[in-house]
Backbone and ligand atoms as CSV (ligand in chain L), in Angstrom:
chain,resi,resn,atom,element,x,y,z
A,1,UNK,N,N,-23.195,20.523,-21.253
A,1,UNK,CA,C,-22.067,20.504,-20.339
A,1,UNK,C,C,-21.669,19.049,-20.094
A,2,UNK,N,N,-20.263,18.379,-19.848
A,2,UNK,CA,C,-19.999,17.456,-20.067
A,2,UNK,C,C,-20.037,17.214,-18.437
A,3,UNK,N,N,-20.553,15.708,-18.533
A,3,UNK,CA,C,-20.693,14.969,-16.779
A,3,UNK,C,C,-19.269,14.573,-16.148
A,4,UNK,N,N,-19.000,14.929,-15.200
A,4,UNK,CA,C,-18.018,14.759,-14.333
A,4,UNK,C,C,-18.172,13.736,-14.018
A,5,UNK,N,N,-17.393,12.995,-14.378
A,5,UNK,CA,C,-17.315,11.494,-14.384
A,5,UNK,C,C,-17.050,10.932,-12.921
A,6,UNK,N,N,-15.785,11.561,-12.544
A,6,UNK,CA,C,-15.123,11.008,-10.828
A,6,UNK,C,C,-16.479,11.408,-9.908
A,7,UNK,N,N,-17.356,13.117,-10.141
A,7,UNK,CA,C,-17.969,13.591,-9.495
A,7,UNK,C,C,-19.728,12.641,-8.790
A,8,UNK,N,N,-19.662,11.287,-10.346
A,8,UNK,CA,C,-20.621,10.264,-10.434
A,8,UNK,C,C,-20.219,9.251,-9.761
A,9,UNK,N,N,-19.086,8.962,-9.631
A,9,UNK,CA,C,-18.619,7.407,-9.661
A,9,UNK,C,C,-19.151,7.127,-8.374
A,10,UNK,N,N,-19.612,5.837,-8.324
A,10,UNK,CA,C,-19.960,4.914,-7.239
A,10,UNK,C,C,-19.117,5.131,-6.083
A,11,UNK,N,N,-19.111,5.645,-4.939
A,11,UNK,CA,C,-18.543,5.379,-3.067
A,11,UNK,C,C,-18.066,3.988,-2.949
A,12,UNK,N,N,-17.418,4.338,-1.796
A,12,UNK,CA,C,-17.243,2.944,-1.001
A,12,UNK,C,C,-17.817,3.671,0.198
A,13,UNK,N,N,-18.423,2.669,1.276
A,13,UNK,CA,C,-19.199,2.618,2.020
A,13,UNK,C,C,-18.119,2.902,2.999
A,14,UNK,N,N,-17.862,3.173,4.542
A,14,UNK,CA,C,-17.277,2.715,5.448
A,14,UNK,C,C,-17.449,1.580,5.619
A,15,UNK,N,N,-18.420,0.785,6.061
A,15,UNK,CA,C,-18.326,-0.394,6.101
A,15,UNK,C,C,-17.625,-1.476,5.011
A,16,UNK,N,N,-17.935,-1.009,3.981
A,16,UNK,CA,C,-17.512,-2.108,2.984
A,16,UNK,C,C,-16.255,-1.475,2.664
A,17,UNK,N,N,-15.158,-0.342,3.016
A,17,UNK,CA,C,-13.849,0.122,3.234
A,17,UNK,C,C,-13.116,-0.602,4.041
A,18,UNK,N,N,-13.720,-0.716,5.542
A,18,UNK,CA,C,-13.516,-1.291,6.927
A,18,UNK,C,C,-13.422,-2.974,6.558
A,19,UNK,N,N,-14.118,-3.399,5.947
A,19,UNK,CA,C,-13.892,-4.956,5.578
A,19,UNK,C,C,-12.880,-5.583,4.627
A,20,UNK,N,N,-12.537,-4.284,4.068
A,20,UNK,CA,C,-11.517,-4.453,2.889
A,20,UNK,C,C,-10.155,-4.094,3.259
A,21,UNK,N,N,-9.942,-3.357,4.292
A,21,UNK,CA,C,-8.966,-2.669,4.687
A,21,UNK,C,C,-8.835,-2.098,6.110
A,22,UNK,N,N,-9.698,-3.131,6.803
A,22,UNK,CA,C,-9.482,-2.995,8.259
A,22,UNK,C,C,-8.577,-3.033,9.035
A,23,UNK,N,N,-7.407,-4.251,8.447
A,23,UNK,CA,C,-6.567,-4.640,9.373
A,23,UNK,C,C,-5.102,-4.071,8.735
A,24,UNK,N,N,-3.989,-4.180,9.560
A,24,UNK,CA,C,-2.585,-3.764,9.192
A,24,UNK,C,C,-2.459,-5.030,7.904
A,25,UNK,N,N,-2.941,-6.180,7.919
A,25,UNK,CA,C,-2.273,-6.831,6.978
A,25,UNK,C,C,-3.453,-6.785,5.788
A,26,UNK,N,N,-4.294,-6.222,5.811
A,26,UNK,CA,C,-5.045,-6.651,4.831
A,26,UNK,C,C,-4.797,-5.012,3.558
A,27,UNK,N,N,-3.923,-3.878,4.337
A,27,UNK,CA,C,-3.298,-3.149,4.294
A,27,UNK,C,C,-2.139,-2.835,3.295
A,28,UNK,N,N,-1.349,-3.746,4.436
A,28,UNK,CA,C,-0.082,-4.314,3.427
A,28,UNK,C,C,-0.058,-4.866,2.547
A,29,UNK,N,N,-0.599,-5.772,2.729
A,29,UNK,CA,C,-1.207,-6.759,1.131
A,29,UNK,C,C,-1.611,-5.725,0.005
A,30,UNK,N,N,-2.709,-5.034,0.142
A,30,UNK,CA,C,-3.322,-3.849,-0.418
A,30,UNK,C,C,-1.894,-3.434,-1.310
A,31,UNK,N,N,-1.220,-2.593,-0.190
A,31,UNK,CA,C,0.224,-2.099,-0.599
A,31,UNK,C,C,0.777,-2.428,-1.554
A,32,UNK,N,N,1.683,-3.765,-1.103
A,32,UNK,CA,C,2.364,-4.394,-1.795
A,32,UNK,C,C,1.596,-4.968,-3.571
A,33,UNK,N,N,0.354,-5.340,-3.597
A,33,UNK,CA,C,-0.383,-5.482,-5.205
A,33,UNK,C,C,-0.009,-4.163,-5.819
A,34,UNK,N,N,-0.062,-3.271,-5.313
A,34,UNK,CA,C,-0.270,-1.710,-5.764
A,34,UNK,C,C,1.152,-1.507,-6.365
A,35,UNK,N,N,2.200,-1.624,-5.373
A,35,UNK,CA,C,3.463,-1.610,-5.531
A,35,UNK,C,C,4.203,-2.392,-6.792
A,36,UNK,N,N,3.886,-3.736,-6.655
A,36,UNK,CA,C,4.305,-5.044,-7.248
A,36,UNK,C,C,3.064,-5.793,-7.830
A,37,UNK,N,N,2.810,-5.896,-8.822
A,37,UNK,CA,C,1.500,-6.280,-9.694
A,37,UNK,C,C,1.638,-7.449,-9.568
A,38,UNK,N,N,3.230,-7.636,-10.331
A,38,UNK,CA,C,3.504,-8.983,-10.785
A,38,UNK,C,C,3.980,-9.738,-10.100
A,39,UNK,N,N,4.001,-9.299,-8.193
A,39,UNK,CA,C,5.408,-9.689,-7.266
A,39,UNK,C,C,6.533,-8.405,-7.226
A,40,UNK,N,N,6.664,-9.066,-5.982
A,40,UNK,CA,C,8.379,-8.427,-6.052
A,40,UNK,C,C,9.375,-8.235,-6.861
A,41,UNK,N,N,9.495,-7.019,-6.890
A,41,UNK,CA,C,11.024,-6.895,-8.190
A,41,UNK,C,C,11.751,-6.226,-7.323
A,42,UNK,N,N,13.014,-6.409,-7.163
A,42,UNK,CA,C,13.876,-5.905,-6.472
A,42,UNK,C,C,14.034,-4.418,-7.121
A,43,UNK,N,N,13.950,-2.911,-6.785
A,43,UNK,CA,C,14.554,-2.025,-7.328
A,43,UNK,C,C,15.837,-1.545,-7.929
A,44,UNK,N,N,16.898,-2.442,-7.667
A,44,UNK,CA,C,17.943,-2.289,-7.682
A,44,UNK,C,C,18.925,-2.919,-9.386
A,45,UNK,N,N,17.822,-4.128,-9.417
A,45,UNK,CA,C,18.811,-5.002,-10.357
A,45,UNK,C,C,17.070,-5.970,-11.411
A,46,UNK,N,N,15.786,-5.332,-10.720
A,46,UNK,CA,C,15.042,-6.247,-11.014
A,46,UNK,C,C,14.857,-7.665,-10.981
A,47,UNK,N,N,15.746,-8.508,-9.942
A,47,UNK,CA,C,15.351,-9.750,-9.545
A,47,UNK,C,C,14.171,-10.168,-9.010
A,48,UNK,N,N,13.108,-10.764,-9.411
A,48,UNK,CA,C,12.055,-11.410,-8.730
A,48,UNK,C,C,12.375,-12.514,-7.524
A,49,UNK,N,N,13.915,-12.958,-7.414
A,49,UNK,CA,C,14.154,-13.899,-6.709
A,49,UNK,C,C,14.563,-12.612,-4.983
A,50,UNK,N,N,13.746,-13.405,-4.219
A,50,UNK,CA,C,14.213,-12.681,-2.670
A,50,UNK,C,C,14.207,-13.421,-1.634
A,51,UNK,N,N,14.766,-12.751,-0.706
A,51,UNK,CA,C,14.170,-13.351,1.021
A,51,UNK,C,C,13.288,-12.473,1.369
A,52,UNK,N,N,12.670,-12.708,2.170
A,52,UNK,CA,C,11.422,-12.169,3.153
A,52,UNK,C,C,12.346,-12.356,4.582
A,53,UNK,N,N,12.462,-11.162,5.192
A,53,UNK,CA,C,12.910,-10.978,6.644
A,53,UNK,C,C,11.915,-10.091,7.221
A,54,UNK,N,N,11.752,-10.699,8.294
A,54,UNK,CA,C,11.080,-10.418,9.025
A,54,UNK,C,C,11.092,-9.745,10.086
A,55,UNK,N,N,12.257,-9.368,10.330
A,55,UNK,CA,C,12.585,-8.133,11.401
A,55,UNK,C,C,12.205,-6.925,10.966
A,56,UNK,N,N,11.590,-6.422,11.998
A,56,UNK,CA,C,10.839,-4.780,11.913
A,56,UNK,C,C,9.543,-5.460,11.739
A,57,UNK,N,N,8.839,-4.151,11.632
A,57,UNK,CA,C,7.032,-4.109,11.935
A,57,UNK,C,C,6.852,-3.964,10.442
A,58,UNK,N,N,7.163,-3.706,9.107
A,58,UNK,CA,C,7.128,-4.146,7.562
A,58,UNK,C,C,7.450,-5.299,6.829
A,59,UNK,N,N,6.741,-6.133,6.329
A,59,UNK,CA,C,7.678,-6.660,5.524
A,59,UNK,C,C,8.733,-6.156,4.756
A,60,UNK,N,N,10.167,-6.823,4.811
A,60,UNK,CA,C,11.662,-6.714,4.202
A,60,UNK,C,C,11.945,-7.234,3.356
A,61,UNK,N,N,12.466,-6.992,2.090
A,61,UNK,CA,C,12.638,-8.069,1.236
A,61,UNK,C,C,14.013,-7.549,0.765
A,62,UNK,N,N,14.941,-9.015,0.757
A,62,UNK,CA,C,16.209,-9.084,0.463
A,62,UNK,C,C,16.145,-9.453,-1.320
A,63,UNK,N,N,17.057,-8.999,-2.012
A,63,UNK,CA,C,17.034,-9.567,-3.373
A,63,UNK,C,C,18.325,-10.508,-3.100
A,64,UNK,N,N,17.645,-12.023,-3.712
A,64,UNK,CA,C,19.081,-12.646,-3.853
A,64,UNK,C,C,19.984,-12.747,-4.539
A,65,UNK,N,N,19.410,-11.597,-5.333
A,65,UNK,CA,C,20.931,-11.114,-6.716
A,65,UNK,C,C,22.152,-10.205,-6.060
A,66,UNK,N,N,21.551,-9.310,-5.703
A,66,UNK,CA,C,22.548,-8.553,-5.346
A,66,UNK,C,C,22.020,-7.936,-3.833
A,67,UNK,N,N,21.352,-8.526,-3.044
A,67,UNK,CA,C,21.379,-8.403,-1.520
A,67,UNK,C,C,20.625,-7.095,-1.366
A,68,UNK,N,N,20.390,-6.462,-1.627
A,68,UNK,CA,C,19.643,-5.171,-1.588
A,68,UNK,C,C,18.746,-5.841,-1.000
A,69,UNK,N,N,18.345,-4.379,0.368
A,69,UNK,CA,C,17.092,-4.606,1.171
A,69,UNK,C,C,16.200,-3.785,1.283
A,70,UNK,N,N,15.189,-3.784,1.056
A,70,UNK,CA,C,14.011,-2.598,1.147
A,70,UNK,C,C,12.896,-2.972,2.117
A,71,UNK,N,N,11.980,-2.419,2.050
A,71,UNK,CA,C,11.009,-2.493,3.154
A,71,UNK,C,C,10.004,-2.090,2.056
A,72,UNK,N,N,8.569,-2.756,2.687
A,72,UNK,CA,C,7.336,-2.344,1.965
A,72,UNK,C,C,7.122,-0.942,1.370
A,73,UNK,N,N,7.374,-0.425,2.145
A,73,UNK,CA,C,6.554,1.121,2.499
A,73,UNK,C,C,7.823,2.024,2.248
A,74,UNK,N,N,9.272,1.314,1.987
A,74,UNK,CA,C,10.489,1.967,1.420
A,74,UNK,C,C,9.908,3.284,0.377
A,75,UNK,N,N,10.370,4.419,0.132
A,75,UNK,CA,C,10.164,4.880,-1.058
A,75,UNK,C,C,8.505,5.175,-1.786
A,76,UNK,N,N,7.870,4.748,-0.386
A,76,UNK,CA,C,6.280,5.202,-1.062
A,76,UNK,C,C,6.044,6.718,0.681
A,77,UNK,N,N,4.436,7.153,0.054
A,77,UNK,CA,C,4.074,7.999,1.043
A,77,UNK,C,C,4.215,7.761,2.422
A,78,UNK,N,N,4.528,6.493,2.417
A,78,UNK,CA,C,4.449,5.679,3.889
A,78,UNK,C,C,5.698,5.325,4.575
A,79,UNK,N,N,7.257,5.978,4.075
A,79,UNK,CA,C,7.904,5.621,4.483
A,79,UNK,C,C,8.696,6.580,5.599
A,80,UNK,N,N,9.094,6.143,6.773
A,80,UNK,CA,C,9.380,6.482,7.956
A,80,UNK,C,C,8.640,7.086,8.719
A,81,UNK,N,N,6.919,6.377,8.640
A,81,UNK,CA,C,5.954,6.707,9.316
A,81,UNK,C,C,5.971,5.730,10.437
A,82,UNK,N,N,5.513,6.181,11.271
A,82,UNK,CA,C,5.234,5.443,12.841
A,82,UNK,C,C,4.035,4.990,13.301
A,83,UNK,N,N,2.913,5.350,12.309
A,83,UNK,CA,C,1.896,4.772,12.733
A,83,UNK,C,C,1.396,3.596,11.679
A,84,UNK,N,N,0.029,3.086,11.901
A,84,UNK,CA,C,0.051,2.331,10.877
A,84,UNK,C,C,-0.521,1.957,9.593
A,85,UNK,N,N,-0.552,0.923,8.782
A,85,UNK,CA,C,-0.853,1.506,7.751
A,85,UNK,C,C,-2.544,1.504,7.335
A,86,UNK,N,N,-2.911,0.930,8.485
A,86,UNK,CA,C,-4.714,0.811,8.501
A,86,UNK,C,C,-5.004,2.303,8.786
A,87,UNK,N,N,-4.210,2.901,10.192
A,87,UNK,CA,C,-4.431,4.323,10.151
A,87,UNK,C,C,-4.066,5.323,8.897
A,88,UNK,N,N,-3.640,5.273,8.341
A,88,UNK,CA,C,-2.967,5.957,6.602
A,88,UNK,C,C,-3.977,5.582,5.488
A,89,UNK,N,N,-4.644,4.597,5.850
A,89,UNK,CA,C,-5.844,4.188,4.659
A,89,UNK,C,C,-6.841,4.889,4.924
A,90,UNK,N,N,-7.559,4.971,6.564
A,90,UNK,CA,C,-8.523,5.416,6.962
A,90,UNK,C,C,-8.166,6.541,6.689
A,91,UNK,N,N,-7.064,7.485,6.842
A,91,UNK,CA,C,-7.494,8.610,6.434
A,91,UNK,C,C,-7.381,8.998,4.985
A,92,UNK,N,N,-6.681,8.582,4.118
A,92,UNK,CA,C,-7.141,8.513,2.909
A,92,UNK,C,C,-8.166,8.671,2.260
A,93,UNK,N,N,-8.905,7.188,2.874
A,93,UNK,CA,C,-10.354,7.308,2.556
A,93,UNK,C,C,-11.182,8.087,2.976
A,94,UNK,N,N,-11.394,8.686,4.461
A,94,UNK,CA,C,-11.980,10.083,4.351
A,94,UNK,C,C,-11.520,11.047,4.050
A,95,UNK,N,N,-10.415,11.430,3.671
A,95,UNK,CA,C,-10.058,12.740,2.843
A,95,UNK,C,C,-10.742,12.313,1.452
A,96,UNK,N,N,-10.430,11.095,0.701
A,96,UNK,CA,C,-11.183,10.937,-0.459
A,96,UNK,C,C,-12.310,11.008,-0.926
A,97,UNK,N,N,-12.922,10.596,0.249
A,97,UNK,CA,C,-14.902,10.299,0.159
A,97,UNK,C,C,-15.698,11.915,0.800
A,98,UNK,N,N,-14.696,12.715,1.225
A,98,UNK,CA,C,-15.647,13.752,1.492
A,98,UNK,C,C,-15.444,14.733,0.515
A,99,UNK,N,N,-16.916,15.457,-0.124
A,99,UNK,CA,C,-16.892,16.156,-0.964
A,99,UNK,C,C,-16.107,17.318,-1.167
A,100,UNK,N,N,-15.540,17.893,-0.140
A,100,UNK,CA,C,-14.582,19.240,0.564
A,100,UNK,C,C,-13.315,18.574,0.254
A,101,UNK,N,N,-12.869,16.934,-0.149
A,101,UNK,CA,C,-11.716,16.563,0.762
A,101,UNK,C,C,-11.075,17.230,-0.634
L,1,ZN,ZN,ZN,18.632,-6.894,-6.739
């Protein structure tokens, strides 16, 4: 019978989750690599060139090609959520890490 590979794989600890992804920004950051490997690409026109605005509780990013504005969490599971995104990880991760989840 062939080994279930995911069913083996190494945990993350809470603790060593909590250190990695404790905070709203360590979060976002998280996010945004996930999102943007290479950086920011604008969706619209693919410009790497932007502004960063800072109004609202997300980072915003303006493209300076063609002005288009999005938000981090625009267009992913996380968008027009109200809470935050440390709370959205934590539960992630225990829906992920429990064997039932
Ligand atoms: Zn653009």
């Amino acid at each position: 019978m062939a080994m279930n590979r995911i069913q083996f794989q190494a945990g993350l600890s809470l603790p060593a989750f909590l250190a990695q992804f404790g905070t709203d920004e360590q979060c976002a950051d998280a996010l945004e690599a996930f999102r943007w490997p290479q950086g920011f690409s604008c969706p619209g026109c693919g410009t790497a060139n932007y502004y960063l605005l800072t109004a609202g509780k997300h980072k915003n990013f303006q493209c300076k090609c063609c002005r288009l504005q999005t938000s981090l969490i625009a267009g992913t599971l996380f968008q027009s959520t109200h809470l935050a995104l440390s709370i959205w990880f934590l539960a992630i991760y225990l829906i992920s890490q429990a064997k039932t989840g």
